[in-house]
C-alpha positions as YAML, in Angstrom:
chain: A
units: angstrom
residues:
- id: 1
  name: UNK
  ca: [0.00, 0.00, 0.00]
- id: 2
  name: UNK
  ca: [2.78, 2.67, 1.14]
- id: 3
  name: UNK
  ca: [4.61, 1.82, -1.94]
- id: 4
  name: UNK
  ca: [2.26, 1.90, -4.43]
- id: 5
  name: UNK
  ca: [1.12, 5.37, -2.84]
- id: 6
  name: UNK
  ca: [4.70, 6.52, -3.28]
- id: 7
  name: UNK
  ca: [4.59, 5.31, -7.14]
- id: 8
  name: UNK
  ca: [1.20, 7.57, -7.50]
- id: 9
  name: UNK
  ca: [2.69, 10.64, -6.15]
- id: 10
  name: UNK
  ca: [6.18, 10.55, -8.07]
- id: 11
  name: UNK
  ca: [4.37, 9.62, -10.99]
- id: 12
  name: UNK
  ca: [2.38, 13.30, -10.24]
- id: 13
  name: UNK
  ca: [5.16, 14.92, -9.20]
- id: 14
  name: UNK
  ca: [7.04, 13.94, -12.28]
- id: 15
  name: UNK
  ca: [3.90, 15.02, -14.64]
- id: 16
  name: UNK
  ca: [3.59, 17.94, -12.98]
- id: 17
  name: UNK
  ca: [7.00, 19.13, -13.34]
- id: 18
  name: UNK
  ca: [6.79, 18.43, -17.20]
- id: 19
  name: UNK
  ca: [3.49, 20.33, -17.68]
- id: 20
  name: UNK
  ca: [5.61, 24.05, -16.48]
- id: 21
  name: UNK
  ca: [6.64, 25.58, -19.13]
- id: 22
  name: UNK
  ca: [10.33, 26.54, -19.10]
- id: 23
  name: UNK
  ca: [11.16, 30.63, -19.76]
- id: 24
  name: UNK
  ca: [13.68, 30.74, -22.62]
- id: 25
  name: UNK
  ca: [17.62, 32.80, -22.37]
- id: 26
  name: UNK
  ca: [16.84, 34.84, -24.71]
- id: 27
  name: UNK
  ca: [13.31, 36.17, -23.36]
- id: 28
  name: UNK
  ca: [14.99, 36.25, -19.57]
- id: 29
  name: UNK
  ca: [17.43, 38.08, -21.14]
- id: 30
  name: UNK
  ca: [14.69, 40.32, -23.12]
- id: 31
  name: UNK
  ca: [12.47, 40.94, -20.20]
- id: 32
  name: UNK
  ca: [15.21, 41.42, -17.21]
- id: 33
  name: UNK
  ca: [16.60, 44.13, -19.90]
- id: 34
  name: UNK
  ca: [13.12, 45.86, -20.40]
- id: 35
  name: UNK
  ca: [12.62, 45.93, -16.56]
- id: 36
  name: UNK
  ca: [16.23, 47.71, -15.88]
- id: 37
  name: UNK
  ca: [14.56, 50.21, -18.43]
- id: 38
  name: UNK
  ca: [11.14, 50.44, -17.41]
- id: 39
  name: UNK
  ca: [12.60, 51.00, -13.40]
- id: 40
  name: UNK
  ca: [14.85, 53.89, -14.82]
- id: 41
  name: UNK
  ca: [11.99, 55.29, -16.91]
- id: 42
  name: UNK
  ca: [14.39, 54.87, -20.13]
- id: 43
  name: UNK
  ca: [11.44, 54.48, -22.41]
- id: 44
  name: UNK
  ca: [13.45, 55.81, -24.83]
- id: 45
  name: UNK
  ca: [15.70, 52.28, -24.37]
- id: 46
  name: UNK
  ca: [12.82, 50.78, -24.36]
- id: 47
  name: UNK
  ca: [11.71, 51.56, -28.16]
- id: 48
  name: UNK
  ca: [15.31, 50.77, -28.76]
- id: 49
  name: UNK
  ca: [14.70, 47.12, -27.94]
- id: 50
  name: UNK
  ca: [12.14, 46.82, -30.86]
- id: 51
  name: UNK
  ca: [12.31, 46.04, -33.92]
- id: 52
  name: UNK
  ca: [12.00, 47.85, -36.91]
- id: 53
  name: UNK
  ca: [8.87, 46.93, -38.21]
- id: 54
  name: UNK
  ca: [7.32, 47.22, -34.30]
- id: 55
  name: UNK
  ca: [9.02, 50.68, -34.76]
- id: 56
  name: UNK
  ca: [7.32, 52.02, -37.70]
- id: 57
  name: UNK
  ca: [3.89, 51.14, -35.38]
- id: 58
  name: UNK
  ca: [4.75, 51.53, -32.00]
- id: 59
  name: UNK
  ca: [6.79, 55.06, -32.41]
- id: 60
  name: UNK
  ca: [8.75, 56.51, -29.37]
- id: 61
  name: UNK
  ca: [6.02, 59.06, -28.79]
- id: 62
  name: UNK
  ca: [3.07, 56.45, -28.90]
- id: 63
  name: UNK
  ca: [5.97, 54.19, -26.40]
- id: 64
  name: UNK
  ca: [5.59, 57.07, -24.25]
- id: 65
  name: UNK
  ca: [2.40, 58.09, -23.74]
- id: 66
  name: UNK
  ca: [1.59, 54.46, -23.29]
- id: 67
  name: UNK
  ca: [3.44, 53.83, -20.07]
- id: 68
  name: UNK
  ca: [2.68, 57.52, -18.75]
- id: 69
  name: UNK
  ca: [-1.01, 57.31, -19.59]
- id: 70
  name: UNK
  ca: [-2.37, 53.31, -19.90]
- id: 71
  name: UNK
  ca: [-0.22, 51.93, -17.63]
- id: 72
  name: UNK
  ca: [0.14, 55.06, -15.50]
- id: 73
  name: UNK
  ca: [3.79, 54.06, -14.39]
- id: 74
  name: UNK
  ca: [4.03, 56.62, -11.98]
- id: 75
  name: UNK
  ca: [0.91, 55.35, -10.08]
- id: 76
  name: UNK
  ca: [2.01, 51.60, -10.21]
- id: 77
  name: UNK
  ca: [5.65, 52.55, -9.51]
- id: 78
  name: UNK
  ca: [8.80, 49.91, -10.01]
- id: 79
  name: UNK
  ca: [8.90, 45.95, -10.92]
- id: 80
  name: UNK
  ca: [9.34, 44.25, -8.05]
- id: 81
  name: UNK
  ca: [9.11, 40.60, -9.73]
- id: 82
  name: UNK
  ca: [7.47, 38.70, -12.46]
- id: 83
  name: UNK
  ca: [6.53, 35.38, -13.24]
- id: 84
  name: UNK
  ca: [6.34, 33.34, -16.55]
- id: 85
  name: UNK
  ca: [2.34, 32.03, -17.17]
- id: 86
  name: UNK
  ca: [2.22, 30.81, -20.08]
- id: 87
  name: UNK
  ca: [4.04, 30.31, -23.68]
- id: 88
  name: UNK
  ca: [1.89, 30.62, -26.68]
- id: 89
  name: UNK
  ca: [3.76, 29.75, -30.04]
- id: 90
  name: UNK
  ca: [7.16, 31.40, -29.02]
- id: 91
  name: UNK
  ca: [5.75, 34.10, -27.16]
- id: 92
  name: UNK
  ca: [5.93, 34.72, -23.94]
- id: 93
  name: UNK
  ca: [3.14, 35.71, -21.19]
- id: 94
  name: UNK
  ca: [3.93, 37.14, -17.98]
- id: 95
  name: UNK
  ca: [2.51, 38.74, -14.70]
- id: 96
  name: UNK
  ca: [4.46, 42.07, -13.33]
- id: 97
  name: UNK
  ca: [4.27, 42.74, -10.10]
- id: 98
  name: UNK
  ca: [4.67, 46.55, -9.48]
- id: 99
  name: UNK
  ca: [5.14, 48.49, -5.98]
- id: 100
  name: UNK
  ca: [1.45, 49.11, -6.26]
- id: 101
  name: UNK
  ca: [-0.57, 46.41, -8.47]
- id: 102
  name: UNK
  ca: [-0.09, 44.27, -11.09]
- id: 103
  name: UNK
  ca: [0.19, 43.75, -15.24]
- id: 104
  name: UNK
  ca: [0.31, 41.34, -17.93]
- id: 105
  name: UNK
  ca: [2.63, 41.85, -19.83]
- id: 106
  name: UNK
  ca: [3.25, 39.73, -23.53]
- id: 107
  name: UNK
  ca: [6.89, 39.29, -25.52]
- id: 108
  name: UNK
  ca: [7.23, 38.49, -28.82]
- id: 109
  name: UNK
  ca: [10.98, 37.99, -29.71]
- id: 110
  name: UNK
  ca: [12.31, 38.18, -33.60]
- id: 111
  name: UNK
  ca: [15.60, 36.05, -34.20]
- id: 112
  name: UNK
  ca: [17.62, 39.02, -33.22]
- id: 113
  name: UNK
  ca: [16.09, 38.98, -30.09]
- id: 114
  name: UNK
  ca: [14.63, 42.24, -30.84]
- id: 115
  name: UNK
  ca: [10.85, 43.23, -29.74]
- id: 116
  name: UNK
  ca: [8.16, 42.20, -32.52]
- id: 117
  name: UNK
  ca: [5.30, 42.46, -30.50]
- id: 118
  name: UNK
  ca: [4.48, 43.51, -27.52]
- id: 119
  name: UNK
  ca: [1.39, 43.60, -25.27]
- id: 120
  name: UNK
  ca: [1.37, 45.10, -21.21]
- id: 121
  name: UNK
  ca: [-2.36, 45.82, -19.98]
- id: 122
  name: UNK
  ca: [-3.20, 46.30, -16.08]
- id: 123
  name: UNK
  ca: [-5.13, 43.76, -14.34]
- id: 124
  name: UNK
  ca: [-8.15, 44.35, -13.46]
...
């Protein structure tokens, strides 16, 4: 009985550790980069880490007014931590924690590892 109660829970242990999905280098790399910015209020950096087709959309003045006014940065204040969720294609989801609430936040890498696409909304 013990041991075949053992065998159930490594065998769910051992599924359960396969179902997490694993955050890539290069997005770690990405995101840990875009934080440093977003904590020194370089959004200026930020639009650097795009690419150039993001660029052409997403322009430096639309980058700013989106983390002064949506996201109201100076309300939620710095990123304290953030967590992987989910990965959808090669995409990455996250959760930001902030001194003062929360976002989602979604990365979209190009072989460069430069910003294609890019998605940050608060929670509600």
């Amino acid at each position: 009985m013990k041991k075949g109660l053992l065998i159930i829970i490594t065998l769910l242990t051992f599924s359960i550790g396969l179902s997490q999905e694993v955050e890539k280098a290069n997005y770690k790399t990405t995101v840990n980069t875009f934080t440093s910015h977003y904590n020194k209020g370089n959004y200026q950096a930020i639009y650097n880490m795009f690419d150039a087709n993001f660029k052409q959309v997403f322009t430096l003045d639309k980058v700013k007014t989106f983390f002064k006014e949506e996201i109201n940065a100076d309300a939620l204040g710095k990123i304290e931590e953030r967590t992987l969720n989910s990965i959808v294609r090669t995409g990455h989801n996250y959760t930001f924690t902030f001194e003062n609430g929360t976002c989602t936040a979604f990365f979209l890498l190009d072989e460069a590892n430069q910003i294609k696409g890019f998605q940050m909304y608060k929670k509600q």
